[in-house]
C-alpha positions in Angstrom: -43.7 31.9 -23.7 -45.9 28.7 -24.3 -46.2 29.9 -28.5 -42.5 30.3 -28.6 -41.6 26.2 -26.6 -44.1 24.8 -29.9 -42.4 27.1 -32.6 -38.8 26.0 -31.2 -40.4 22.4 -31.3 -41.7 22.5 -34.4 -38.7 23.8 -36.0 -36.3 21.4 -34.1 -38.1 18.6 -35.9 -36.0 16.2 -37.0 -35.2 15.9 -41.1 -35.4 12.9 -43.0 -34.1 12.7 -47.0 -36.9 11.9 -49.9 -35.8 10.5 -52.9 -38.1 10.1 -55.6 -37.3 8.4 -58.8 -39.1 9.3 -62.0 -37.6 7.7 -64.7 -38.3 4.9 -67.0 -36.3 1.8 -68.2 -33.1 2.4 -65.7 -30.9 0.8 -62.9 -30.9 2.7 -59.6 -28.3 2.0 -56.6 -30.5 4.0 -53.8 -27.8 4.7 -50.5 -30.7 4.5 -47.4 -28.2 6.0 -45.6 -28.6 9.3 -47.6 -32.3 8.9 -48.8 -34.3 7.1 -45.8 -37.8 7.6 -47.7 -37.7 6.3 -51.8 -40.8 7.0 -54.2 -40.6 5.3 -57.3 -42.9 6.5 -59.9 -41.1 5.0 -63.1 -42.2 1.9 -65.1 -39.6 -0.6 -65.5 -36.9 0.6 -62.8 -34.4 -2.0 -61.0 -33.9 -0.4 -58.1 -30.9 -1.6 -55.6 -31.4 -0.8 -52.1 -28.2 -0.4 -49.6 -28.7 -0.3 -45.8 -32.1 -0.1 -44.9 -34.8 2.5 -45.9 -37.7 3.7 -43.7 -40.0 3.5 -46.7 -40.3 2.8 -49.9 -43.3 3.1 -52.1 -43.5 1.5 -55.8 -46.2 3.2 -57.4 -44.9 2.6 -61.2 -45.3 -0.4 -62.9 -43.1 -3.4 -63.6 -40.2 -2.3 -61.2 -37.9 -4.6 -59.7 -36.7 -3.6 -56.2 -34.0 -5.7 -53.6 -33.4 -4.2 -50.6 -34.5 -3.9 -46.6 -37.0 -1.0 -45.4 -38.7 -0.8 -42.4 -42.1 -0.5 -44.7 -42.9 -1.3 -48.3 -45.9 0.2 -50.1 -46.7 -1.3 -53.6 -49.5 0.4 -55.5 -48.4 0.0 -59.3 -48.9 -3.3 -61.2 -46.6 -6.3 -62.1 -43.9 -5.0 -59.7 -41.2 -7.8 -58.4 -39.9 -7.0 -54.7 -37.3 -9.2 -53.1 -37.4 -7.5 -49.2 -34.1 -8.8 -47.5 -35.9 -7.3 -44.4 -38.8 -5.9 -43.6 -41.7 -5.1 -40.8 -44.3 -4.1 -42.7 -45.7 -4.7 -46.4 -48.7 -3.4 -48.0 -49.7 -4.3 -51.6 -52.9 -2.0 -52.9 -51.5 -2.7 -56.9 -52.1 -5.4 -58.7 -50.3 -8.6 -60.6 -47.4 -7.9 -57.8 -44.9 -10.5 -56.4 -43.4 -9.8 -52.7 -41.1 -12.0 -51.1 -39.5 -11.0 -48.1 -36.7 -12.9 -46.0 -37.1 -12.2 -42.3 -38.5 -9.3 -39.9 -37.6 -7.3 -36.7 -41.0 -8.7 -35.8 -40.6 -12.6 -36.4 -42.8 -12.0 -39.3 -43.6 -8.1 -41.3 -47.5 -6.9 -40.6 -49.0 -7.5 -44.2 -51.8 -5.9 -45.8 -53.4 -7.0 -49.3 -56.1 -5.2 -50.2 -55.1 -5.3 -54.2 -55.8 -7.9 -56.6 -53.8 -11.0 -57.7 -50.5 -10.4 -55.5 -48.3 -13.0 -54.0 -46.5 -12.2 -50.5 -44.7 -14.9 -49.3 -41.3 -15.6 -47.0 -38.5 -16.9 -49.2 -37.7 -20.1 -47.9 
């Protein structure tokens, strides 16, 4: 009885939408609605975020991304990331610029263990 609760469980798990984007030189409109989790492995993307993401995780290089999510992860190089709203930034790339506007929080957890990156609050 116990086996069948944790298969039921596991099953019942709720589903979340992945996007990933692997282009190069494009505009993308991402709805956060649709795709709560965005992975963008492109180099030169503009990416447009509407509503608010859970994550979103700029591994390509020189992408521009405006938007809110709960948790940004940069890892590529010479990315540009204007956060409308956010909780929680980490920047492992390098050469990257992060400015974010306001948090749930008062102010997003931030983590900079790259090289050379700016995080600041717009003013």
């Amino acid at each position: 009885m116990k086996a069948v609760v944790v298969a039921v469980l596991l099953c019942a798990s709720p589903a979340f939408a992945e996007r990933q984007i692997v282009d190069n030189n494009t505009a993308v409109t991402v709805d956060c609605k649709k795709d709560s989790e965005v992975t963008l492995v492109g180099n030169n993307l503009t990416v447009t975020l509407v509503g608010s993401c859970t994550r979103v995780n700029v591994t390509g290089n020189r992408e521009k991304v405006t938007g809110s999510a709960t948790t940004f992860f940069v890892a590529g190089s010479h990315n540009t990331i204007t956060a409308e709203t956010t909780d929680d930034i980490t920047v492992a790339g390098s050469h990257n610029t992060v400015t974010w506007k306001k948090s749930g929080k008062g102010s997003p957890k931030i983590a900079n263990p790259g090289k050379d990156n700016k995080v600041t609050q717009a003013p």
